[in-house]
C-alpha positions in Angstrom: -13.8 -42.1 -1.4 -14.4 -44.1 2.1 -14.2 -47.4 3.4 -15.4 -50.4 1.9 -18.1 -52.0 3.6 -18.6 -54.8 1.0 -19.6 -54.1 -2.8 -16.0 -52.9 -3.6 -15.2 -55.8 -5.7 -18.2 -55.8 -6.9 -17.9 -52.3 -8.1 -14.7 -52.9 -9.3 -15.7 -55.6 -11.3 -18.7 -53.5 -13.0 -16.0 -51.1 -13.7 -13.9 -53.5 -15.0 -17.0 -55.0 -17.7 -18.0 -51.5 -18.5 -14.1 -50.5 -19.5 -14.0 -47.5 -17.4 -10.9 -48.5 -15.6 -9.4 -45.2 -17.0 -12.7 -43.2 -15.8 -13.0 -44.4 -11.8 -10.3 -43.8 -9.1 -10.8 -45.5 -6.0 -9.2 -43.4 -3.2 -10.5 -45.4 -0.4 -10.7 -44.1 3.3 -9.1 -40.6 3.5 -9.1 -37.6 6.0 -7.9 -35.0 3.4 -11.7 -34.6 2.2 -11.7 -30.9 2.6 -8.8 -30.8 -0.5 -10.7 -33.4 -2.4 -14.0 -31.7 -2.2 -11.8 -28.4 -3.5 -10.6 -30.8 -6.3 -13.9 -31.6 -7.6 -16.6 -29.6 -9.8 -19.9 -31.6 -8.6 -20.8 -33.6 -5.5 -23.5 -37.2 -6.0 -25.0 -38.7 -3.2 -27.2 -41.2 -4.8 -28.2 -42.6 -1.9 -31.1 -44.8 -1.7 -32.0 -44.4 1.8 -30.3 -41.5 4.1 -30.6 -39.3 7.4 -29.4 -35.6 7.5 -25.7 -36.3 5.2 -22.5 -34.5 6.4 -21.3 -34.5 2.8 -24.3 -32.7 1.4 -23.5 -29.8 3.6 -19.4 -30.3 3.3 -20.3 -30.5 -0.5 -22.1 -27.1 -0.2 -20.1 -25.7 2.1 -17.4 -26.1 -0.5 -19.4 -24.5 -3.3 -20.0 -27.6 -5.2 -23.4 -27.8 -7.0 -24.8 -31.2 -5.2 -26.4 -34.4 -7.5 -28.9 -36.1 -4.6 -31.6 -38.2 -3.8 -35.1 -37.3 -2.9 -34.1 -39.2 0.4 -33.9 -38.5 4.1 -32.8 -35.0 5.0 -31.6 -34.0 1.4 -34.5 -32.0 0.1 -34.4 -29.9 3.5 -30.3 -29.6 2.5 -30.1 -29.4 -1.6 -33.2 -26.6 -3.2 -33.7 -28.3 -6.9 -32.8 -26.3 -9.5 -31.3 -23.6 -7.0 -28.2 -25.7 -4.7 -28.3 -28.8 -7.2 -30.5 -31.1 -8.4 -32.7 -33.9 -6.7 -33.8 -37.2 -8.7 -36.1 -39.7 -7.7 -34.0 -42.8 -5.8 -32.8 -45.7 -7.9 -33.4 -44.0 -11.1 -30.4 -44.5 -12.9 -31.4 -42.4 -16.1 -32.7 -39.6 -14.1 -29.6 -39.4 -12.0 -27.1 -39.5 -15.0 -28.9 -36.7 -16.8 -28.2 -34.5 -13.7 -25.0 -35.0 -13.8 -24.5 -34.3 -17.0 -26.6 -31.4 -16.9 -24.2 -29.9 -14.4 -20.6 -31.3 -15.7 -22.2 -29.4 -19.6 -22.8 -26.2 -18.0 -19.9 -24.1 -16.0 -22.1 -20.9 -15.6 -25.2 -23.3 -13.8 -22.5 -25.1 -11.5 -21.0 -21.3 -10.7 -24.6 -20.5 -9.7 -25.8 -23.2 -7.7 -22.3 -24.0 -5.6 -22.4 -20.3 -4.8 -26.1 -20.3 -4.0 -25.5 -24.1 -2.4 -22.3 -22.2 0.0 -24.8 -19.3 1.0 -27.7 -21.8 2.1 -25.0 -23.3 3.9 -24.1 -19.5 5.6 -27.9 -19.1 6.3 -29.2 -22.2 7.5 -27.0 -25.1 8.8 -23.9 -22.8 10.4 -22.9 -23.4 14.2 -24.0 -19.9 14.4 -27.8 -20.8 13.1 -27.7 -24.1 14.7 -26.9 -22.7 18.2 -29.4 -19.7 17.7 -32.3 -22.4 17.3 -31.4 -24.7 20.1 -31.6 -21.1 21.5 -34.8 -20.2 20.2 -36.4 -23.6 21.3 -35.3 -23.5 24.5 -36.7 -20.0 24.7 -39.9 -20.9 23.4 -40.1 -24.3 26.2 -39.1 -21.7 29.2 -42.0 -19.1 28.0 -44.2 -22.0 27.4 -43.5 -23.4 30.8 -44.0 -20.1 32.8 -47.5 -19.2 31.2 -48.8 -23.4 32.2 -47.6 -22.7 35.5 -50.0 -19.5 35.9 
């Protein structure tokens, strides 16, 4: 799912060599992504290099157990072992046992998309994120007030 910005046919072609036409849908851009995300039973972002992801929290949010990358902002999202499981960047193996780990085990995916959605509650809501900003801005006023003394 999402634009192409340049390996498509690439991928495609890979696909195509590997014979797994049959196995890989390309849905290209799409704005339905809360209904796909429904569809699914586990999220992968094998990313190689990433900031804070929107679909690590969508994924969660949507009580899918998430497949990630020991990259950017994912280890503060995804708790290995708990929410999903992390792997090492470009490591292949490591990242296709996760997966299979999850897609072999129901109960496990169950768990950690339920624990993933309540991490989700607890930590990264508009709720939490306003109380923060709140609590930092709290914390620089106080600060401020006892340096000017």
């Amino acid at each position: 799912v999402g634009r192409d910005d340049g390996p498509l046919s690439q991928l495609r072609g890979k696909i195509k060599r590997l014979g797994l036409q049959d196995n890989v849908v390309w849905l290209g851009p799409r704005s339905d992504i809360p209904d796909l995300l429904c569809a699914g039973d586990i999220a992968v972002l094998p990313s190689h290099e990433e900031g804070m992801s929107n679909v690590v929290l969508e994924s969660m949010a949507a009580r899918l157990p998430t497949v990630t990358t020991k990259v950017g902002g994912n280890t503060d999202m995804v708790v290995h072992g708990k929410t999903g499981l992390v792997v090492p960047p470009k490591a292949p193996c490591k990242l296709g046992h996760a997966i299979v780990t999850l897609a072999t085990d129901k109960r496990q995916r169950t768990y950690m998309g339920n624990a993933g959605r309540q991490r989700v509650e607890d930590n990264f809501s508009l709720d939490r994120c306003v109380k923060g900003y709140h609590e930092v801005y709290l914390s620089f006023h106080t600060n401020s007030a006892i340096n000017q003394e």
